[in-house]
N, C-alpha and C positions, 0 to 999 in steps of 0.2 A: 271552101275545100276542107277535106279533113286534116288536113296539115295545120291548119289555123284556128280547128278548134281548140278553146283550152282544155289542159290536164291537169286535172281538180287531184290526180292523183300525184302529183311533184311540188313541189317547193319553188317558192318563185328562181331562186337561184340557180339549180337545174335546168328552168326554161330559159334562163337568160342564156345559160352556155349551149342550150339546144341551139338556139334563134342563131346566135355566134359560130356555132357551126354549120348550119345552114346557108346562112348568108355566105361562109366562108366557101362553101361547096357549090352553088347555084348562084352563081354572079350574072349569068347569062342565059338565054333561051337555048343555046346550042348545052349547057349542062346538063338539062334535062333528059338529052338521049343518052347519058350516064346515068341515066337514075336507077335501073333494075342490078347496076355493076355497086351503085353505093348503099342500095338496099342489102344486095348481099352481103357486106361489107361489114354493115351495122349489124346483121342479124349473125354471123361469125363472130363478132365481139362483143355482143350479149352473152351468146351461146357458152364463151369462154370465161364472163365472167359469171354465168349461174354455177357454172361449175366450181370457182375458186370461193363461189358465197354457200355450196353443197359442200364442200371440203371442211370449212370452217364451221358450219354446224355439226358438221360431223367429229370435229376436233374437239368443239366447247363439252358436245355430249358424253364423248369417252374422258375429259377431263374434268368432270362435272360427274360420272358415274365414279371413276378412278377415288376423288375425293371421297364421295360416300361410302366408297371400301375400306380407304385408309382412315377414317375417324370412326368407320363400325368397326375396325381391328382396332385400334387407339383402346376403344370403349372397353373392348372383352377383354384387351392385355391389364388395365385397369382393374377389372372386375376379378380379373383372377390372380392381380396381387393383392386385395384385398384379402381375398380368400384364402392364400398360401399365408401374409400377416396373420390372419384370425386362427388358421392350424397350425401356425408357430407358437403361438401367443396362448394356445389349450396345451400344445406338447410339454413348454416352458414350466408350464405351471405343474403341468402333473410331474413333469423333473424333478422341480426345487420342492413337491408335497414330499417326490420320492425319495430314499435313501439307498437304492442301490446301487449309485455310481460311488455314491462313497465308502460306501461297502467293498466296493469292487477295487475301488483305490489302495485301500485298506490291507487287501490282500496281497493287491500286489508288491506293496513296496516293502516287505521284506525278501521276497527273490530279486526285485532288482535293487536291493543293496546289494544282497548277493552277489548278483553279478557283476556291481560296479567293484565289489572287492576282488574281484577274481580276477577284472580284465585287469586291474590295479598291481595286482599282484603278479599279473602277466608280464608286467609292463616293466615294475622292479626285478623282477628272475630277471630277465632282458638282458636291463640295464647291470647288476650285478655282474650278470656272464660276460657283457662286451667291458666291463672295469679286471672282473679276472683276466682277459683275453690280452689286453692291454699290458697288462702287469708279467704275464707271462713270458709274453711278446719281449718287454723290454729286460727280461733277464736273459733272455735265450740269445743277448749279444753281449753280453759280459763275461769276461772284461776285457777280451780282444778287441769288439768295436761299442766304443763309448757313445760316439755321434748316431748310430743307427737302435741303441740304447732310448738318446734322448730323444725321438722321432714316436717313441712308442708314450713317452713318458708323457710328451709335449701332449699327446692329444687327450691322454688322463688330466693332466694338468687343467687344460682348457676345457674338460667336461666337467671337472669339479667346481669351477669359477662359473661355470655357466649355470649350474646346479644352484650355485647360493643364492645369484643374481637372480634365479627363478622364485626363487623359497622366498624373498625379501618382498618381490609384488605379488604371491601367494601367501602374503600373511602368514610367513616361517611354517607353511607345512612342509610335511616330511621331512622333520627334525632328523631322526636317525640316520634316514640314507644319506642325504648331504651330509649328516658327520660321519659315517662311514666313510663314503670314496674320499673324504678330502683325509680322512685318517686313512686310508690305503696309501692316496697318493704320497701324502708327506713318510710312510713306510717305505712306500720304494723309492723312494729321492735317499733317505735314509739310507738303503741296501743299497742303492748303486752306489751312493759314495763310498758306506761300509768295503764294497767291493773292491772301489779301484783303491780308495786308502790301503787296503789289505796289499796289494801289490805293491805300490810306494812301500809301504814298512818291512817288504820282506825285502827288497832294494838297500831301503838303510840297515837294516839289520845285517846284512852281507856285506856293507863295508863302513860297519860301527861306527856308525852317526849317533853324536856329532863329535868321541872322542878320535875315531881312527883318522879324520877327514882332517887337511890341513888348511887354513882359512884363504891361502893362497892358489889350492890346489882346484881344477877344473872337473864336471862332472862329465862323466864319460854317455857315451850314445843311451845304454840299456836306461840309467839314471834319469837325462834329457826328455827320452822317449814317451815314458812311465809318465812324469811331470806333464809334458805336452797331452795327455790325454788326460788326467784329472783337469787340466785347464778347460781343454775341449767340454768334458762332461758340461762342465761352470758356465760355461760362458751363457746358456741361454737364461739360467738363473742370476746372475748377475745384470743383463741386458734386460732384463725385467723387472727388476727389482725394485722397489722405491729408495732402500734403505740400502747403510752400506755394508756388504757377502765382503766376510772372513775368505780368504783364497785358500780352494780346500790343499791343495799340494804343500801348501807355504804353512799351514794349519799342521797337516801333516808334521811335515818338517821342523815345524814348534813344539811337538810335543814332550821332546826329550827337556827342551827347557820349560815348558810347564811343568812339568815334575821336579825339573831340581829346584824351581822357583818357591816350587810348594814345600820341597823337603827342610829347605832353607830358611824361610820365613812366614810358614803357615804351621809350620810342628810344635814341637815341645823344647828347641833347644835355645839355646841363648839370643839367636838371631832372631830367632820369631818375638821376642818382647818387645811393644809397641816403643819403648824406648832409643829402641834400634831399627825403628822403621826410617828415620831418617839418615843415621850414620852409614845404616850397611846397607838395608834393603834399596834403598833409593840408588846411592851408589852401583851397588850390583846388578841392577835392573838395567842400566843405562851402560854400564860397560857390558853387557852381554852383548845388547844390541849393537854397540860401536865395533865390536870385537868381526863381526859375520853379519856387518854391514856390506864392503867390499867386495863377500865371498856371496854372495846375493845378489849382487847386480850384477857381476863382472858375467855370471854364470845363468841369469834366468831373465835379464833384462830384455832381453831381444824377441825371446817367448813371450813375455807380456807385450811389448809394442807390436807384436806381427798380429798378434790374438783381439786386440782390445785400442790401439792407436784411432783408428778411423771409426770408430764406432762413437755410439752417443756417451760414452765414458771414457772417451779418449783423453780427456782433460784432467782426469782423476789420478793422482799419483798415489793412491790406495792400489791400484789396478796396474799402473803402468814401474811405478818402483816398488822393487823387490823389498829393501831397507825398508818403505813405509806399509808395505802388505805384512813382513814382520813382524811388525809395532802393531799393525792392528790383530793377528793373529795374538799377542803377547797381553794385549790390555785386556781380558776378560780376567787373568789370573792377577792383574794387579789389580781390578779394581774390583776382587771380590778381597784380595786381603787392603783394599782403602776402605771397603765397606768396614769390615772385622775392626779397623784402628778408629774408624766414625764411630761404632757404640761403645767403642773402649772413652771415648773421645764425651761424649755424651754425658759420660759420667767423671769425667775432669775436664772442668773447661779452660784449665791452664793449656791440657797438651791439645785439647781441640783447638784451641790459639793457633799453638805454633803447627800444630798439624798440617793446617789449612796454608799456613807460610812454603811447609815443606810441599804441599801439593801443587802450588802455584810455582815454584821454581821447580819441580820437575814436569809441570806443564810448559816451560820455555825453557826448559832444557831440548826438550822433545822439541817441538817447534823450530826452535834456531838452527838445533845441530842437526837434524836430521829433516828438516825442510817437511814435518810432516801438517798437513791441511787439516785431515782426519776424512778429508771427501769434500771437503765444501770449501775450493778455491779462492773463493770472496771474500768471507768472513773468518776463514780459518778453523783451527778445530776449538771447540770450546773447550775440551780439558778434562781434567778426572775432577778439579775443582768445580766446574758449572754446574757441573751431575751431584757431585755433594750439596752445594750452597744450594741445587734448586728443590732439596731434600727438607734440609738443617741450615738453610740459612739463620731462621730465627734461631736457634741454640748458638751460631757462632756470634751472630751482634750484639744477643743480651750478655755472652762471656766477653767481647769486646767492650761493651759501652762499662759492662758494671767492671774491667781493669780500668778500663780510661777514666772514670769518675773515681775508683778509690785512686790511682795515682795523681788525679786533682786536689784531691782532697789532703794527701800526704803534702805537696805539692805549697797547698796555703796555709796551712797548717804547720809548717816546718821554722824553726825560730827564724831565720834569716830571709823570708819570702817577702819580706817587706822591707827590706834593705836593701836601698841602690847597690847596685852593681858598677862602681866606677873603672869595674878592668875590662867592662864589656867592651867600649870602644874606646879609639881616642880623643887626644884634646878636638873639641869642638864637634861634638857629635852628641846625640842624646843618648842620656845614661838611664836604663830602666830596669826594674828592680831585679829580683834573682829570683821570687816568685813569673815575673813577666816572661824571661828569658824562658825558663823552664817549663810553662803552661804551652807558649808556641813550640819548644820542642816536643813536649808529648803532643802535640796537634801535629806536628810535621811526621810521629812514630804513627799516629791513626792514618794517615793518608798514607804512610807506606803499606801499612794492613789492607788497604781496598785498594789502590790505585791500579792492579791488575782485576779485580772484578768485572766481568767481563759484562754484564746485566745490567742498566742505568738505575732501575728503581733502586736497586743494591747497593752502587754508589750515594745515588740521593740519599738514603738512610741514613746512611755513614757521615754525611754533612752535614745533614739538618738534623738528625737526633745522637747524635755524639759531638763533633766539632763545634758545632753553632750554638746548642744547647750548653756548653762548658764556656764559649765566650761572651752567650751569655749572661751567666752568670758572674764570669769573672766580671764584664761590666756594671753590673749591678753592685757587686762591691767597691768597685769606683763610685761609683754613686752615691751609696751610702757613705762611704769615707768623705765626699766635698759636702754632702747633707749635713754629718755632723760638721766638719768644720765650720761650715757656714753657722750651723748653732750655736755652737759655742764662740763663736767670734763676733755673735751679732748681738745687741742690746736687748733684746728682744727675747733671744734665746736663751740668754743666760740668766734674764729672768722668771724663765719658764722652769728652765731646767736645770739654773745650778750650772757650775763647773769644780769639776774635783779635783783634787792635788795633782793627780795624774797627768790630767786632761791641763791644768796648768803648767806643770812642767815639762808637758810634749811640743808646749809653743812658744818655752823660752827657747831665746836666742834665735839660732836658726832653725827650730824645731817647725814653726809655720812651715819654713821655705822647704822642707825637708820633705814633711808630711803633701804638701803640694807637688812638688819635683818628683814623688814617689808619682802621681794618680799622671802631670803630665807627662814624664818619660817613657813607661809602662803604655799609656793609651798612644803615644808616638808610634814604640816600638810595634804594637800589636796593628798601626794602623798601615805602616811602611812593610810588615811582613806579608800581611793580604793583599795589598797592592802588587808585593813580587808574585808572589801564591798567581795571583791574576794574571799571569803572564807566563806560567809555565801550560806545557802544552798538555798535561792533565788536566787541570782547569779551565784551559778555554776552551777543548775539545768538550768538557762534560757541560759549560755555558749552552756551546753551540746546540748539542742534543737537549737539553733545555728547552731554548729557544724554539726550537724545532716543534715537541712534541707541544711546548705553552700557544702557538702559533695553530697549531693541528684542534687543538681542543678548543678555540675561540672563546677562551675564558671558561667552560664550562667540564662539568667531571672533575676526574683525577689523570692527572700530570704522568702521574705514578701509581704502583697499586700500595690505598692508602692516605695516597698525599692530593689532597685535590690542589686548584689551580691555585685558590686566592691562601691555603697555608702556604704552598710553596714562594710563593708572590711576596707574600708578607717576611717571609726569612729571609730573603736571597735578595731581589732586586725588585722596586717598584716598575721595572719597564720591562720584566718578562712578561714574554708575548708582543710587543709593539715590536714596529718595523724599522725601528730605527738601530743603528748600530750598535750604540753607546750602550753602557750597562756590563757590570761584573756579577760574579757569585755572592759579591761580598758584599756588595754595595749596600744593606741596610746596614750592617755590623760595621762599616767603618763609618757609614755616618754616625750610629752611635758615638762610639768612641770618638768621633770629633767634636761632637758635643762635649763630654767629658774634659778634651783638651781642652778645649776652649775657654771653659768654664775654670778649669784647673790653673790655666794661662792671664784671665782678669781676675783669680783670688790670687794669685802669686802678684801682678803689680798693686792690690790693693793691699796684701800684707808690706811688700817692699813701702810704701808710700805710708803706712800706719807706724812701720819702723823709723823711716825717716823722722816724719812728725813726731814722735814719741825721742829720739835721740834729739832733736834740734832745739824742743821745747826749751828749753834754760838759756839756747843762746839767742832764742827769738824776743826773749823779757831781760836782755842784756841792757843795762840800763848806761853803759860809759860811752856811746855815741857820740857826745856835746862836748868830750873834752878837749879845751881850748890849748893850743901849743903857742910855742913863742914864736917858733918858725912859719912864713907864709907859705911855703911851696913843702911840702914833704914827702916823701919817698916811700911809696907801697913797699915796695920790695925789702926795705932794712928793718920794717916793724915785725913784731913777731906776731905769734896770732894769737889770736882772742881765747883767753882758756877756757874759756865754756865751748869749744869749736873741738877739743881734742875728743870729748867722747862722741859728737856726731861723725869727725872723721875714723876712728874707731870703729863704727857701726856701720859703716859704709864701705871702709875696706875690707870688714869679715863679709859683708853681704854680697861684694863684689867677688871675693875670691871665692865664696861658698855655691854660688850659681854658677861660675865660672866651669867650676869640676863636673856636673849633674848636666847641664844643657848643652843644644846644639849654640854653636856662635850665631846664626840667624837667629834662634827663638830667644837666645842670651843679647844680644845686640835690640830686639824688639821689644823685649819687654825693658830692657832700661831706659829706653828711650822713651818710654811711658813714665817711667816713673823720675827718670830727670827732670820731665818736661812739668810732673807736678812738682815733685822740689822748688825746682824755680818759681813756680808760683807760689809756693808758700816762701821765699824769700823773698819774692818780690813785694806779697803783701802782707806780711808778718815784720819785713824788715825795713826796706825801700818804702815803702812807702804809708811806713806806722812812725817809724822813728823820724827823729831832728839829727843831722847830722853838722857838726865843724867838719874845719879842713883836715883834721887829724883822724875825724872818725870819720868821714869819708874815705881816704885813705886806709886806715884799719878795714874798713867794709872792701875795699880793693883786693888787700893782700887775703883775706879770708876766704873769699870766692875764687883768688890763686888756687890755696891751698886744697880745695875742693874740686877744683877743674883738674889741675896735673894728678889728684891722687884718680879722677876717673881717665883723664888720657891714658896713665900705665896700663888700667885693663883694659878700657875700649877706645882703640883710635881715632881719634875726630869724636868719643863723645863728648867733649866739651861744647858741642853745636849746640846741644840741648839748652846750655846757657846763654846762646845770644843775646837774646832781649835784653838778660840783666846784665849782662857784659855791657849792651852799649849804654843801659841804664846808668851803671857806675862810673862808665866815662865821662856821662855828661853831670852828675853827683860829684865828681872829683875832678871838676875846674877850677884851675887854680886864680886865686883873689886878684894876682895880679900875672898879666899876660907874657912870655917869653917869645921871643925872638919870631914874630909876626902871630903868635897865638891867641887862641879866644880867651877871656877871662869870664870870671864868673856874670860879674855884671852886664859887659858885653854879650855875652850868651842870655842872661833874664832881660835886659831890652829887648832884642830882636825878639824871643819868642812872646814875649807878651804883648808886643805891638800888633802883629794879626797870626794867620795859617799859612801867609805865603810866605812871612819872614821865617817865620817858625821852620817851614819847611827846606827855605833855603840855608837856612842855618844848620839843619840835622843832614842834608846833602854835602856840605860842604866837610862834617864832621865826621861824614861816613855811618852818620846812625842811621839808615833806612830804616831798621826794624821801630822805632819810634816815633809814634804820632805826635803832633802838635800839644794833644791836650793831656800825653803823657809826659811829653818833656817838663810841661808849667809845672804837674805836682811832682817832678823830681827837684826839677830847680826850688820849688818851696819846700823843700826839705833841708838847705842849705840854710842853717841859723843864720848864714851871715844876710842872706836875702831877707829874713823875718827883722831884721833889726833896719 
């Protein structure tokens, strides 16, 4: 059958799914009478797919033509931006051969400069007509209404301000106009005040201010009214302001006193000599204001607080009292005649001195009495003084340092500046010289000359190159005076350098102790007075600010202007700037000076103990120790004393009464007790235990170290401690040969201790000698002739 031939023209896969469908459809002989219904069937579902395989070629081709459109458009858009580049690229060139755009250029820009001046100048006519209009504006309310005035004024104001801030990122053009309107505006701020002042004046002038007016007396409605509007005018200028607005009504109202101010102390008459700026003018200045202080608040205080309380100026008592609006209306006429007394002042630096005194006390006059701030609540007003010193400070500190050094100089210089002063204090207190005294009083008159300086570097100056720099110095000549002493007193020195008659007869007697008792009493006093200094609340307040600024600067720069960290450091205290508490102003200058004491304090027991030695020499080569009595047992107390012992007691009573008068009782109590303590050792081994003693001169040696203990008990109580050792020394020296009524004898006492350390020891126990060791006792007891025999 033809059904079974193959179809060379299909793919084997195709025939498998034919076979697959066939066998699916003719299962049986009875499907065969279906076969003309499944021919149909298949030749519908060809028919339908020729047509979706005609659809699709006819798809490929219009999308297959479509392309070759779109990439022959591609081509020619291509081809004819070449061509439009290559006519660009001939135009270009024949441009930049050309020169007629620049020609063209050329031409034009002198019309349009022109016309950039024109619209320019459109622009300024403008703005000049809306600055007249303005200006107009705000006179055509005066002086009926003030507030509708400043409404006109306001917006001048704020065009002028705008004006500048424009000209500043315009690289300051249009210099002239912005000086113009802001010179208009500041004209009509001028005229409107001019105005309403003018009213105010024809007010006072109709009830003769300020003589007709009684200071008790209230001002009436018309008065009030007139005032309440120059305020009104103020307040936007004031509420804008940075700085602090004179009050124009209270300005007003001051004029009559600036004129008598001036007539008074700015003319040609007696008052006005800078002499009398302190007796009269100061005075009169200050009772004005006290006078029509009262007649000011009582009368205008309510009109400030209604005006200005709630506002950002509420706080300001410039603004809100009448009394301190006064004062500030009043200080421009005084502090054009403090200027006038400053170059008077310049050229005598005596009265620029006390000028600056008088300026500062009527700086806190003002202050105290009249509570005035000057506007700045916190810190207060600075003063007519700050405004000078931040002028002429240097003129007033070089007239200050060059008084304060020539009154030093007069000072050490003066015969008696090296002569204790024994009426400075009392018994038992240090006595320092009358140079000392008077050096810290001129240092105490410089601290009164700054201590209101209100500027820190200003004070610092004042400390460290006046006060500090005079102490100094005065230190240094401490210095130099234990320098020489020490030369001239040393072996060494004197044969370097000689001592002259002078220089020997300044250290007879008690000339040492003199010359020493001058450099310690003097560096006491100078060192007890810095320590109080240290404790006043000027000084630890100007520490603190110290500390403050040496802490901010981290060791680096200046402190001060001037003063960097490590000069400041090095004058004042090695711990400015740490964080620790401790530390004064003074702290390098009295360690100085305690050096100096110090030093002044072991040359004084080394002179006392050179005296002693030098006084005792004759009784230390005493040669009658060994004489023999007939008596075994003898009695210290009925011998007399040794007369080689009356001139060391001599020399010892002046030295005791002459230290006595100059020192304190501690430093007088401590340094004798140094120098007893050597004494005793040179009797100890000069005498005790050089010499051969009997029982007689045992004895004698008893009563002689009496004689020398009571004359030191009289001045110093319980010094006789000094002499213990040889106290017990001589006790056991002056054992008597044969023993009393259960006591030790000589012999009994050299048994026991020569036998070992334990007898020895219980023997000095029992005798109450602690202070004496074993192998001191044997070489006292071998001092006892009678034990040598």
């Amino acid at each position: 059958m033809a059904l079974n031939a193959p179809a060379h023209s299909y793919s084997r896969e195709p025939d498998i799914r034919l076979e697959d469908y066939l066998d699916d459809k003719l299962q049986s002989t009875t499907d065969f009478e279906s076969l003309d219904n499944l021919l149909a069937s298949v030749e519908i579902q060809r028919n339908q797919l020729q047509t979706q395989l005609d659809d699709a070629t006819k798809e490929l081709q219009d999308a297959r033509r479509a392309a070759e459109d779109r990439q022959g458009g591609l081509a020619k858009s291509i081809d004819e931006f070449y061509q439009l580049q290559e006519s660009i690229d001939v135009r270009m060139k024949i441009v930049a051969e050309s020169t007629a755009p620049d020609e063209a250029i050329r031409r034009l820009e002198q019309p349009m400069k022109q016309l950039h001046k024109v619209e320019l100048a459109y622009q300024y006519v403008s703005l000049l007509q809306d600055v007249e209009n303005l200006r107009l504006e705000a006179r055509s309310h005066l002086p009926q209404n003030p507030k509708a005035a400043l409404q006109s004024y306001s917006r001048l104001k704020k065009l002028s301000i705008r004006l500048r801030e424009l000209q500043r990122a315009a690289d300051e053009a249009a210099t002239h106009l912005v000086n113009y309107v802001e010179k208009i505006t500041e004209e009509l701020w001028q005229e409107m005040k001019n105005t309403m002042s003018a009213e105010l004046e024809n007010i006072l002038k109709k009830r003769d201010w300020p003589q007709g007016v009684d200071t008790n007396a209230e001002m009436d409605g018309e008065w009030l009214q007139c005032f309440e509007k120059l305020v009104d005018l103020q307040v936007p200028e004031i509420l804008y302001s940075e700085g602090i607005v004179t009050l124009l009504p209270i300005e007003v109202m001051a004029k009559p006193f600036v004129q008598w101010f001036q007539f008074q102390f700015m003319g040609n008459n007696a008052t006005s000599n800078p002499h009398a700026f302190g007796t009269f003018c100061i005075p009169q200045f200050i009772a004005l204001i006290d006078k029509w202080e009262g007649f000011f608040r009582d009368n205008m205080g309510y009109i400030l607080s209604s005006r200005f309380l709630k506002t950002k100026v509420g706080g300001l008592s410039v603004y809100l009292d009448p009394a301190c609006a006064l004062i500030t209306a009043l200080l421009p006429v005084m502090r054009e005649k403090v200027n006038a007394m400053v170059q008077h002042g310049l050229q005598n630096p005596q009265f620029l001195s006390s000028l600056i005194v008088q300026l500062m006390d009527l700086d806190d006059e003002i202050r105290s009495r009249f509570n005035y701030d000057g506007g700045d609540p916190e810190k207060g007003w600075a003063g007519l003084t700050s405004e000078v010193l931040e002028k002429h400070f240097d003129d007033w500190f070089k007239a200050e340092k060059d008084f304060a050094l020539e009154r030093y100089h007069v000072i050490m210089n003066s015969l008696d500046a090296r002569n204790i002063d024994y009426d400075y204090s009392g018994v038992g207190k240090m006595k320092p010289t009358f140079g000392a005294v008077r050096v810290t009083d001129l240092l105490r008159s410089v601290t009164s000359q700054y201590e209101r300086v209100r500027r820190f570097s200003h004070k610092l100056r004042f400390l460290i190159d006046i006060q500090l720099e005079i102490l100094d110095d005065y230190h240094d000549r401490f210095k130099d005076s234990l320098d020489t002493y020490y030369t001239i007193n040393s072996t060494l020195g004197r044969t370097l350098h000689g001592l002259t008659k002078e220089q020997a007869a300044a250290l007879e007697g008690t000339g040492a102790f003199e010359t020493l008792c001058k450099v310690l009493g003097s560096s006491d006093h100078i060192i007890a007075t810095l320590k109080d200094w240290s404790n006043e609340e000027f000084f630890v307040t100007l520490w603190d600010q110290l500390q403050t600024r040496a802490k901010r600067s981290h060791g680096d720069g200046d402190i001060a202007s001037g003063m960097s960290y490590e000069d400041v450091k090095d004058k004042t205290s090695s711990v400015v700037g740490s964080d620790g508490d401790g530390g004064i102003l003074f702290d390098e200058t009295i360690s100085a000076y305690t050096h100096r004491r110090k030093a002044a304090e072991e040359y004084l027991v080394s002179a006392l103990n050179d005296s002693h030695q030098k006084a005792f020499r004759p009784y230390f080569t005493k040669a009658h120790w060994t004489t023999i009595s007939d008596n075994t047992h003898v009695e210290a107390s009925q011998l007399s004393l040794t007369p080689e012992l009356d001139e060391p007691l001599k020399i010892l009573k002046r030295n005791l009464a002459f230290l006595s008068t100059a020192l304190s009782t501690a430093v007088y109590r401590r340094i004798w007790r140094e120098s007893l303590e050597k004494l005793q050792d040179l009797l100890w081994t000069n005498v005790l235990m050089t010499q051969n003693f009997t029982t007689l001169g045992a004895a004698q040696f008893v009563r002689d170290l009496d004689a020398i203990t009571s004359l030191i008990t009289r001045h110093i109580p319980d010094g006789s401690a000094a002499f213990s050792t040889l106290q017990d020394g001589l006790q056991l020296l002056n054992l008597p040969l044969e023993a009393k009524d259960g006591g030790v004898s000589l012999q009994q006492a050299s048994d026991l201790v020569f036998t070992d350390n334990t007898e020895a020891k219980k023997l000095l126990s029992e005798l109450g000698l602690e202070s004496l060791t074993p192998a001191n006792a044997r070489k006292i007891l071998q001092r006892r002739v009678e034990n040598s025999e």
